[in-house]
N, C-alpha and C positions, 0 to 999 in steps of 0.2 A: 572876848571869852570864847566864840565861836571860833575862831581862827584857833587861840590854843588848844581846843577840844579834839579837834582834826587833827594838828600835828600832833597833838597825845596819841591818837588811833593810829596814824601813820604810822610813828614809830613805833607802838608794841607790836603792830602786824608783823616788825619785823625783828625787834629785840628785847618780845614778852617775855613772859613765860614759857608760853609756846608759841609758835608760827602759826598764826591762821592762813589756809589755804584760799587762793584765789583773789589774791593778794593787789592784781595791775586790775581786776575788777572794781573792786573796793577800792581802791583810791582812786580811779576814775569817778567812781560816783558821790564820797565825800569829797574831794577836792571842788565839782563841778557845783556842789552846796555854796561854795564861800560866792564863787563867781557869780552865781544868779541872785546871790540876795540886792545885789547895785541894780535890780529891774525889776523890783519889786513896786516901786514906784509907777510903774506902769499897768492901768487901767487890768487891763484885758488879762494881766501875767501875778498878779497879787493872788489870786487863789491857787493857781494850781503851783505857783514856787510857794504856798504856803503849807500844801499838801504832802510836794516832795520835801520840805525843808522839817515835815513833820515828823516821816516815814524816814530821812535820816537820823534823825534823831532815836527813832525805836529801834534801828540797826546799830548804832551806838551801843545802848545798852545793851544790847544780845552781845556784840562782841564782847562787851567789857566784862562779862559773863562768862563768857568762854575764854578770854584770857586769865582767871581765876584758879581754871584747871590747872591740872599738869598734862593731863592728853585727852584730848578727842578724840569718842568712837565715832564709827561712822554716821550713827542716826544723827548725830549734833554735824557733822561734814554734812551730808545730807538736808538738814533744816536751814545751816547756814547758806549754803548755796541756793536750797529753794529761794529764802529771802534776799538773795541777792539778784537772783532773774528776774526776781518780782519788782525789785527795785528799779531795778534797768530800763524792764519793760516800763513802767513808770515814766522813768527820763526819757525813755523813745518819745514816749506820744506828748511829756511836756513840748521836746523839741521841735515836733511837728506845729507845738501853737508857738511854739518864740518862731517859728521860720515864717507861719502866718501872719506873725503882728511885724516880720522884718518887709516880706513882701507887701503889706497892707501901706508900711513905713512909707516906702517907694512908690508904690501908685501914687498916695496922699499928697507927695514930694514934701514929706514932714524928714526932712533934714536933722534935727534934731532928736528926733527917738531914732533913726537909722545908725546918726553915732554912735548912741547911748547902746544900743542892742548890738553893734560890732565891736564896742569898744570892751563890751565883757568877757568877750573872746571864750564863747561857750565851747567847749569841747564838741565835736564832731557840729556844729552849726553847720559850717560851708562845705558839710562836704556832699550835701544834697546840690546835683549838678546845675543844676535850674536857678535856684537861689543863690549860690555861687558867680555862677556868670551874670544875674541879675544885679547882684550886691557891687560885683568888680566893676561894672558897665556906669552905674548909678555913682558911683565913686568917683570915674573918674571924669564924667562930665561937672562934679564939681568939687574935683580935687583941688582947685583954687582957695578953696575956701576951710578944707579941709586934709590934714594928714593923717593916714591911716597906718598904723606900723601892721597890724593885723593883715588889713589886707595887701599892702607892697609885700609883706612876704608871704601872703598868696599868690600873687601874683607872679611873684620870681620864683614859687613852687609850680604853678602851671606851666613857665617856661621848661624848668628842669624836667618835668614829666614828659613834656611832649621831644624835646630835644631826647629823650633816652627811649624815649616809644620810637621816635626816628630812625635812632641808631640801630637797635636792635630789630626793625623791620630791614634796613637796608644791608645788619650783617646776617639775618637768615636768608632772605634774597640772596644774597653773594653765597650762601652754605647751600642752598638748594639747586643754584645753578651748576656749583662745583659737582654736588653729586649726582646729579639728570645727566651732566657731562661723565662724569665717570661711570657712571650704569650705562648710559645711554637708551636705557631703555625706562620706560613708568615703574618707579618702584616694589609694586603690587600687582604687577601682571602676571599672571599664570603660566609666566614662560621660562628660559632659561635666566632671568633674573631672581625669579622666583627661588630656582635653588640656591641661586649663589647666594641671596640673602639669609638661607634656612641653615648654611654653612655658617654664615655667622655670627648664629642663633638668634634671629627674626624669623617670625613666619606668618603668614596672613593672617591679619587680623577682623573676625565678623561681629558688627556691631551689636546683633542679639544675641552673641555669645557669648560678648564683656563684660565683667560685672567689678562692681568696686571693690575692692579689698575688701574680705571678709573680717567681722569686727567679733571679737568673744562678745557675748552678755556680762561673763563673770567678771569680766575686766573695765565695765564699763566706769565707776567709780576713780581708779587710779586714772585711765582715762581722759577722765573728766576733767581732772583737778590740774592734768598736765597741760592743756588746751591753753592758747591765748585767749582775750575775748574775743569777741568778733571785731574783727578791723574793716575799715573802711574801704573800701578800691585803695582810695590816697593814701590811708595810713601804711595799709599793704605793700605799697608801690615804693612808699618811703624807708621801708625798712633794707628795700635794694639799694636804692640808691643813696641814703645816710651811709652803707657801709657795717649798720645794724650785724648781721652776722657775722661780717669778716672781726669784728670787735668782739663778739663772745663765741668766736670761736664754738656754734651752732650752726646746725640749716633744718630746714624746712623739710622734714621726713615723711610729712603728713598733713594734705590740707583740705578744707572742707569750703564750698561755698553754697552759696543761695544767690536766688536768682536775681539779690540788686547788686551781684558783685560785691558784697561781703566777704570773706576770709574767716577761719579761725585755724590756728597749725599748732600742729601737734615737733617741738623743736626739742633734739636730740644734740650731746655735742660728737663731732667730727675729728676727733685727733686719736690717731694721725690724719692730718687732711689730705682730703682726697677729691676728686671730681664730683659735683653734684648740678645737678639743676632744675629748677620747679615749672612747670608750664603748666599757667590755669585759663579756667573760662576756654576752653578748646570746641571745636566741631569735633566730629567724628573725624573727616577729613583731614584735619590741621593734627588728629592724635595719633593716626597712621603714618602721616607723613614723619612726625616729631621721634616716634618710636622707632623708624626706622632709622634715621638719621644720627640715632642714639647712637642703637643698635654697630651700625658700623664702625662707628666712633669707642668702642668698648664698653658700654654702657648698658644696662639693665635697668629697667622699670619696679622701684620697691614699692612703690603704692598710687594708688588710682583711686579717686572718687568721682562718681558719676552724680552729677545733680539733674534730675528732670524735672521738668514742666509745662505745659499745655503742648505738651508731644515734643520739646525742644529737650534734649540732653545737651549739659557740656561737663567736660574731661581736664578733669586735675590731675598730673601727675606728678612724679618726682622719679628722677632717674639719678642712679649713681655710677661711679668704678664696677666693673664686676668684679674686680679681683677683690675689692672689701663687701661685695655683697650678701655675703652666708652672716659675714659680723654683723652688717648693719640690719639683716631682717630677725635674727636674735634679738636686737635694741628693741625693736615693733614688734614680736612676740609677748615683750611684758609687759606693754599696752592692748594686750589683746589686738593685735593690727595686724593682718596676714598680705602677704605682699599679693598680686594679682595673678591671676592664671592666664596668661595668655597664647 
């Protein structure tokens, strides 16, 4: 009954009455109900999946509630979306205890609840880096004994990560040498490089004079509702290299993080396409370099997010075509999203 109840909400979310917004949220965290109730049998995990599996249940009815309507103001967009971070947060910190009874799993060398807790193949589980490499490590000294499809196709996900982190350190290496060789001189030196890059439309950039794109208040709402959730590093990483964009014909216009390498993007579509590319988690260092580089390549910076913390900044940007630039910062205008002053 549980199972059909879900796919009930599933599908109105998206061919009710109305469309509820926030949509890859909410089925993240109904879907991730069905999965956790096979470890409910365990000790330690009985109350709090009985907590979440409560508190799903009372976002059920609110939806079923507001699919009833025929339109949502905003106070109801508003209340639902409170109830849905409240949820999340929720499943954060459940995850935090299923990652402690998986690490408790493995010291114990209890074999048997290590299966049972990989084999439910929890949403964002592995992707806490620690636990990850501990769970991979623990697997395979007794993979004898056991087959994991979960984890082998973690495992051939960390090959493909690290193989495209490879590639793409070795083709900017090979793009930076090109262009040191073609300046010949530091791209940011105060000299006759300095002009020829203000010719073509780069110019020094000072770190306490960057600020991120400026965001409306009044637009914070529409905003909101257009964000991804928050994705993981992995998940992040995965949407490059699945091909995610090149398939809906979107890119990444807009992207926010926090400092465990989380993600959320704000995704626009791109046709006619055109040149784009996103570079996040940056030094100051690595976003001078990057901008310039653009820069001479014909490219413009449409937005910049700066995340700081304990005096560490790092720099999200997204750089496109200049020749569709005036179009594409119109796009980020009705998000309230102003491209950067630099």
């Amino acid at each position: 009954m549980k199972i059909l109840y879900t796919l009930f909400l599933a599908y109105s979310l998206s061919f009710g009455i109305i469309a509820l917004p926030y949509q890859s949220l909410s089925m993240k965290l109904t879907q991730n109900d069905l999965k956790l109730q096979s470890l409910r049998e365990i000790r330690t995990l009985i109350s709090p999946i009985g907590d979440y599996s409560t508190r799903i249940e009372d976002l059920k009815s609110y939806a079923d509630s507001l699919l009833e309507k025929e339109k949502l103001d905003k106070k109801e967009q508003k209340e639902y979306l409170k109830r849905l971070r409240s949820l999340d947060a929720e499943y954060q910190h459940l995850l935090y205890t299923i990652r402690n009874t998986l690490h408790k799993s493995i010291e114990d060398q209890n074999f048997a609840q290590f299966h049972q807790i990989i084999d439910a193949d929890i949403q964002e589980l592995l992707d806490h880096n620690v636990i990850r490499s501990k769970s991979i490590e623990f697997y395979k000294k007794h993979k004898s004994k056991y087959y994991s499809e979960v984890l082998e196709n973690e495992i051939e996900l960390q090959k493909k990560v690290e193989e495209t982190k490879k590639k793409e350190a070795e083709y900017l290496a090979k793009l930076e040498a090109e262009k040191i060789k073609q300046e010949k001189t530091a791209i940011f030196s105060r000299t006759t490089n300095t002009r020829n890059l203000s010719k073509e439309g780069a110019t020094p950039v000072s770190a306490s004079l960057l600020k991120s794109s400026k965001l409306d208040a009044n637009k914070k709402d529409i905003r909101e509702s257009k964000f991804t959730r928050w994705l993981s590093q992995r998940e992040y990483q995965e949407r490059f290299d699945n091909g995610y964009y090149k398939q809906d014909n979107i890119y990444s216009a807009y992207v926010e993080m926090d400092k465990n390498g989380n993600r959320r993007v704000l995704e626009i579509p791109y046709e006619p396409k055109f040149y784009w590319i996103t570079n996040s988690g940056m030094s100051f260092k690595d976003f001078k370099k990057n901008n310039a580089l653009r820069v001479l390549n014909g490219k413009k910076l449409i937005s910049l997010f700066i995340y700081e913390f304990d005096g560490i900044k790092l720099y999200t940007g997204t750089w496109i075509s200049k020749e569709y630039f005036e179009r594409e910062v119109a796009k980020l205008k009705q998000f309230g999203i102003h491209s950067p002053q630099l």
